[in-house]
N, C-alpha and C positions, 0 to 999 in steps of 0.2 A: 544363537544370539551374538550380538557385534560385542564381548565383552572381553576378547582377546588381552596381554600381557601389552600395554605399549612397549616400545622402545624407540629412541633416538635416533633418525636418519644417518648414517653411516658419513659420506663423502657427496650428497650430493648429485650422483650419479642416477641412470636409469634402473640402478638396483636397488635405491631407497625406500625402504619401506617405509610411508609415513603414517601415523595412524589418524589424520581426515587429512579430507582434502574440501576446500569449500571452491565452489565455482560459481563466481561472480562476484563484485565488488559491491553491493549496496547495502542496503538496513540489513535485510536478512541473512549474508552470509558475516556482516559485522558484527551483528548479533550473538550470531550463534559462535563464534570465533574467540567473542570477548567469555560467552559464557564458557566453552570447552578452556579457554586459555586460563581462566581463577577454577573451575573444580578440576583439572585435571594441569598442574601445572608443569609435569611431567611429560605428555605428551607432546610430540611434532607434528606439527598441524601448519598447512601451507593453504593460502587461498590466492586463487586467480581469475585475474581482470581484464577483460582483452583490450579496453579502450586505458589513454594513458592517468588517468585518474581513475577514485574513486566514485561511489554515487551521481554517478553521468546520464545514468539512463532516470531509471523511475525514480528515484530516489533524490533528483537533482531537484531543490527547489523551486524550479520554474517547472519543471512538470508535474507537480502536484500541487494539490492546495493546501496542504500542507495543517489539516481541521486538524489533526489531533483527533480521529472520528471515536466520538465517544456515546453518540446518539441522542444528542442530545440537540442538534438542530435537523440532523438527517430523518427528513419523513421517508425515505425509499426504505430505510430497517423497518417502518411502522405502517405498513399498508393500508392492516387494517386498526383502527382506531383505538379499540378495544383491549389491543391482544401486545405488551410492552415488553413479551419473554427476550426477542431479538435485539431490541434496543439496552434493554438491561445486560444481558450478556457483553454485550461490545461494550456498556460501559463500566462492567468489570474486568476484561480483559484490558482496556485503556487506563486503568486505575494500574492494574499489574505492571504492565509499561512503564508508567509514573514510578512508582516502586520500587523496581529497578533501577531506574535512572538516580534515582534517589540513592539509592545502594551506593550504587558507581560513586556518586559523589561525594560520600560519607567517607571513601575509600581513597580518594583523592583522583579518581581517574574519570569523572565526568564533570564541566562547568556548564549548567543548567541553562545560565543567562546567554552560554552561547549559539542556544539550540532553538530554547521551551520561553512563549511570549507568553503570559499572559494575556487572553483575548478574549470577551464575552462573545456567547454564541448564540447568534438568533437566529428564527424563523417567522417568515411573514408570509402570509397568504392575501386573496384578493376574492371579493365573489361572495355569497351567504353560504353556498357549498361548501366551499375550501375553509371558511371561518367554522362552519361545525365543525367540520372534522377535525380541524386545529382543539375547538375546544374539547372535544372528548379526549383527542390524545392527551392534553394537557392533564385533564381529569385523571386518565388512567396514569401517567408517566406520577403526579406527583405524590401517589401511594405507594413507589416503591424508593429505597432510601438515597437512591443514588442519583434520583431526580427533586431532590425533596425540597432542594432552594430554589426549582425553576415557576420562573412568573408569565402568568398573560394575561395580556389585554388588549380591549380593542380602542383602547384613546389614543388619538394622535398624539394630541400631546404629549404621552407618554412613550410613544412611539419614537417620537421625535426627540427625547431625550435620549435614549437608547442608539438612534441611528438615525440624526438628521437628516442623511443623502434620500432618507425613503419618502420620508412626510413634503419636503420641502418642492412646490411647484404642482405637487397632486390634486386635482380636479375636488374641489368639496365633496361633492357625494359620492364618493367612492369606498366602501367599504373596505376595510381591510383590516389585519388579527395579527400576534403578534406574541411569541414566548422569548425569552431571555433564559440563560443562563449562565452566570456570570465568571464559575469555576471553568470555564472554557480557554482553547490554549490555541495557540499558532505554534508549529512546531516545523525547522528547518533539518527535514532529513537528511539533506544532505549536509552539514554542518555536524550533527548527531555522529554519523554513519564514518564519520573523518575523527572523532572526537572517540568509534571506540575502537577503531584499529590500533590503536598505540598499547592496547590493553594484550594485543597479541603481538605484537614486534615487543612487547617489552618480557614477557618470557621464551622468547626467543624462538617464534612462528615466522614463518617466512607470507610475505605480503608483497605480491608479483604483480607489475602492472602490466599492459600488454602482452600478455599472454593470454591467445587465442584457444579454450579445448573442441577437439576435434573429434574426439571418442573417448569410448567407455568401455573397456570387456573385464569380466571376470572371468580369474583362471580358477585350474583345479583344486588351488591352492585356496579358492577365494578372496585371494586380495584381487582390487581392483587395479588394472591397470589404466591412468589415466591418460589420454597420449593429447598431444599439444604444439603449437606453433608459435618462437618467439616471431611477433610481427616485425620487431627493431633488425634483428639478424637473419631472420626468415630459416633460422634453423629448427627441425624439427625438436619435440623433448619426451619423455613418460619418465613417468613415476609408480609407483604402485604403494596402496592405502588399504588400510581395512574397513575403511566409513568414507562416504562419497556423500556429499549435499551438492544438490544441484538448487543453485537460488539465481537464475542465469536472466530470471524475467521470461520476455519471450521465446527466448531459447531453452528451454528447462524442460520444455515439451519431447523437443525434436535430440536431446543428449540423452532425453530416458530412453523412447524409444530406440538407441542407439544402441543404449547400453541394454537391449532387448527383456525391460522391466514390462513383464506380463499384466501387473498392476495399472498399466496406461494403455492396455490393447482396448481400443475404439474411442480414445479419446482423442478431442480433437481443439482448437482453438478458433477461432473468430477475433479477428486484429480489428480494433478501435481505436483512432486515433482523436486528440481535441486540441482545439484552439481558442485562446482567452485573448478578451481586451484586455488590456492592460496601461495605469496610467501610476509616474511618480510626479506627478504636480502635487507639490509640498502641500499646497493651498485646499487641495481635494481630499489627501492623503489625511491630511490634519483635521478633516471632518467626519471619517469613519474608523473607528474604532471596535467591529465587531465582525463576524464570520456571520454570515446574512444569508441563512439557504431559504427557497420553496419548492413546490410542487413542480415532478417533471411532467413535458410535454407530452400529449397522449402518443403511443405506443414509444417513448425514448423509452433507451434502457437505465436501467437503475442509478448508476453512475454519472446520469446527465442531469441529474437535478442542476437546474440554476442558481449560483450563488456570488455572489459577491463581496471579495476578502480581503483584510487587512491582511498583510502579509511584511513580516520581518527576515532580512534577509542580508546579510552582512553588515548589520545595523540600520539599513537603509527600508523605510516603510515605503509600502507601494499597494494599489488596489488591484483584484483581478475580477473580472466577470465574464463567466462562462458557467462552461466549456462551452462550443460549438463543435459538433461531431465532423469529423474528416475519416477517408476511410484511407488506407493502404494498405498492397501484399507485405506489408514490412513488419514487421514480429516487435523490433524494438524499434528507438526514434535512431540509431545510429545501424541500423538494420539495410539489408538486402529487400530489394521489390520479389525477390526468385525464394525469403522467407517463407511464406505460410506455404509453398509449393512442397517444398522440402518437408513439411511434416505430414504429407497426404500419404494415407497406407492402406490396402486393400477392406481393411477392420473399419475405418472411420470414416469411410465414404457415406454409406448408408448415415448415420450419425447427423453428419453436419448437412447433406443433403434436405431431412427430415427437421431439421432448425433452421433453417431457410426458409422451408415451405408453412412450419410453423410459426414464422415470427415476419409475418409480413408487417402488419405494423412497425417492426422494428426497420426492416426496409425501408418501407414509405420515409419513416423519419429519415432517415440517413441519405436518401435522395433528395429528399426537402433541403437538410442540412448544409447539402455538398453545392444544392444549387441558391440559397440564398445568398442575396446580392449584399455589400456590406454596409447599404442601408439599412434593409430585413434584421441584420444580425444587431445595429448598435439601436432599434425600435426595442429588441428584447432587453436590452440595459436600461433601457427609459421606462423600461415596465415596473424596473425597480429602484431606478435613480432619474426622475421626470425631468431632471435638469442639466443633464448631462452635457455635457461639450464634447461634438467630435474631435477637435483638434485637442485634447487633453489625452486622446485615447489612441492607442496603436493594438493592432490584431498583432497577437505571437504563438507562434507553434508550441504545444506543450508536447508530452511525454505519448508514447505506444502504450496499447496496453493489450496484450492477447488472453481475452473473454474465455474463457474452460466451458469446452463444449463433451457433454458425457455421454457413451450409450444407454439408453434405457429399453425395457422391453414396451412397453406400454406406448411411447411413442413415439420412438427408435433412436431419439438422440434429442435432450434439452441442454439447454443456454444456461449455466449458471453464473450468479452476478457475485463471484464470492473469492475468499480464498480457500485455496484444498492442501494440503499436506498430504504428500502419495510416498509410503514406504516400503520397502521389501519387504518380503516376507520374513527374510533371517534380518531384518535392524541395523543390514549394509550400506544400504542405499536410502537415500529421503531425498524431495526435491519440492518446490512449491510451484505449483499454477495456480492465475486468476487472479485478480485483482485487488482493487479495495473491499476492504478497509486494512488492506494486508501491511505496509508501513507500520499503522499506529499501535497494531498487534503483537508485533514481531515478539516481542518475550514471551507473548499467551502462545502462539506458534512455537516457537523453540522449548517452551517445558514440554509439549507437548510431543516434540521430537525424541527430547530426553529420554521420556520413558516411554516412548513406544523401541528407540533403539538402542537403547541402554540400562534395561530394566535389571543388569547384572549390581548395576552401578549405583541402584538407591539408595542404599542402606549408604556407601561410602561417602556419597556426593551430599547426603543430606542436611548433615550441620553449614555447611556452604552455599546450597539453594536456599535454604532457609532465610538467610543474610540475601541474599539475592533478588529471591525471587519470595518476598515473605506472601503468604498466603491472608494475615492479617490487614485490616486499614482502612480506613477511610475510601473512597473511591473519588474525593473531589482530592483526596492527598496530594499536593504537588513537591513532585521534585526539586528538592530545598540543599 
């Protein structure tokens, strides 16, 4: 187990032994950064970013929507009507998050107001189908405690109080349903993700920008050697580590691999890319007020649900509605076309071959997608805003997002809509693939790192998780 004697990097040199290394700059290795950097404040812990900033890729506010996903508008957690285990879970692991943050700030090293909006979270449906099933889930969701202030109905009027932009210019007889939840949040991860790096330059972590990694080997020694390219000098650099986190996004695939992690043999990715209208007319801006998800398109994948968001972002409110699916070879949004090529390996062919052939629905969509004209795409905004102004509204590219494609026996390789945490066997290495709801999680992730790779470490670390990461609270608790 990874539970080695840290010590202090020496001089900086390719002889430094450091005890982590985080690769990437976003939620997740800032996360896990700020946590190693309060329980273990002893340790030398370097993280690196190949682009010149922090939180640029997924983690940048305009490439997410930035829900806070707590499940509590997201019907793709609740498929089926009945069954709320999924959406419960995500919305204790997003309560943990909160609690956290919360922590932080108690401490004096997180400011809430400049991250975490308060934002009510709806769901509207359309149809006598979609309005049952809205109302069973509603049924089911509000017997468990952490759904227990959410409301529905199907009154416009009440609807319309909730979320004018939806009722207003809609055809009379047109049916339509409606849940609220009001402990709902808009959260700017990237503002967050900038907010907890200083928690690790302030015990004296080193926090690298443009620094490109290039490989991963472990020697006999088992430290890792990390090897690397500054982009500014285009000199080469290594370091060597006893704990390696790969949180790189799309790239986190193709470093494990590298670093020949037997735990990702026949894994593979599938890169999805989206694009949002988006509109900051004050005038628009100023009549919505909530996170407005429905039902996705038959065979989109999970992630596409359509929604339309308030969004807070350097104080500045703005609407988004989307996504619209785009596809590219490119892993991240500041990515190579010759990416997803790079992670093809004799193990993963069969895999994704097999998720191809299985998800042709997902295809069709994606062809559908790629070929709607930007008429097609602003008729799907009017499904939920009948009154829309095109000239209010601009298409913008969001975020990459590479889809974790697994082998399975049974049907040689499925599409998972999730996020995965993949560790060594010895608690050296950890890295994450796959997607949402991975942002809003990231502390439910990182405890969960802790003790799968530091389980020497419990007993020491635990008066300090405790404070952290309390296991007690509310789940609507907001970060105060």
């Amino acid at each position: 187990m990874n539970d080695t004697t840290p010590t202090r990097p020496r001089s900086g040199s390719g002889d430094d032994i450091l005890d982590a290394v985080l690769i990437g700059g976003g939620i997740m290795s800032a996360t896990l950064g700020a946590l190693l950097s309060t329980l273990a404040p002893d340790w030398s812990i370097a993280l690196f970013e190949r682009l010149g900033e922090p939180a640029a890729e997924s983690s940048h506010p305009w490439n997410n929507a930035g829900t806070g996903h707590s499940g509590m508008c997201e019907l793709n957690y609740m498929p089926d009507a009945s069954d709320g285990a999924k959406a419960a879970g995500i919305a204790d692991q997003f309560a943990l998050s909160r609690r956290f943050w919360s922590a932080l700030a108690h401490r004096g090293e997180l400011e809430p107001d400049t991250f975490l909006t308060p934002t009510p979270h709806v769901t509207v449906v359309f149809g006598d189908r979609d309005i049952a099933y809205l109302r069973q889930r509603y049924a089911t969701l509000r017997a468990l405690p952490a759904f227990a202030q959410l409301e529905y109905t199907e009154d416009r009027a009440v609807i319309a109080g909730w979320a004018p932009l939806l009722v207003r210019g809609r055809a009379d007889g047109e049916a339509l349903a409606a849940t609220r939840h009001t402990a709902g949040t808009d959260v700017d991860f990237g503002a967050l993700t900038r907010s907890l790096l200083p928690t690790m330059s302030a015990a004296g972590n080193a926090v690298r920008m443009r620094r490109e990694i290039t490989g991963l080997t472990r020697g006999p020694d088992g430290l890792w050697t990390v090897r690397g390219r500054d982009l500014d000098s285009g000199r080469r650099f290594r370091v060597r580590a006893r704990f390696v986190f790969v949180g790189a996004g799309g790239y986190a695939l193709r470093l494990l691999q590298r670093a020949g992690l037997p735990e990702v043999r026949g894994y593979g990715v599938f890169p999805l890319g989206a694009q949002f209208l988006r509109t900051d007319n004050p005038e628009v801006v100023a009549e919505h007020h909530a996170k407005v998800y429905s039902q996705a398109a038959l065979g989109a994948p999970p992630m596409s649900v359509p929604h339309l968001d308030r969004r807070e972002v350097d104080g500045a409110g703005a609407l988004l509605f989307g996504p619209y699916a785009t596809f590219s070879t490119r892993l991240l949004r500041h990515g190579k076309l010759t990416d997803l090529f790079t992670t093809l390996r004799p193990h993963n062919i069969v895999p994704l071959l097999a998720v191809g052939l299985r998800n042709v629905d997902l295809v069709r969509y994606l062809v559908t997608e790629l070929l709607a004209s930007p008429r097609r795409k602003f008729a799907q905004l009017r499904r939920f805003y009948p009154t829309a102004d095109p000239a209010d509204w601009t298409l913008v590219q969001a975020g990459q997002r590479a889809q974790l494609v697994k082998p399975d026996r049974e049907h040689g390789g499925v599409l998972e809509f999730g996020t995965e945490l993949v560790t060594g066997a010895d608690g050296t290495i950890a890295g994450l693939l796959g997607a949402s709801p991975g942002a809003s999680i990231a502390p439910s992730i990182m405890a969960d790192l802790l003790e799968r790779c530091f389980p020497g470490r419990r007993h020491e670390w635990a008066p300090v998780l405790a404070e952290l990461l309390p296991s007690a609270g509310s789940t609507t608790e907001a970060a105060s």
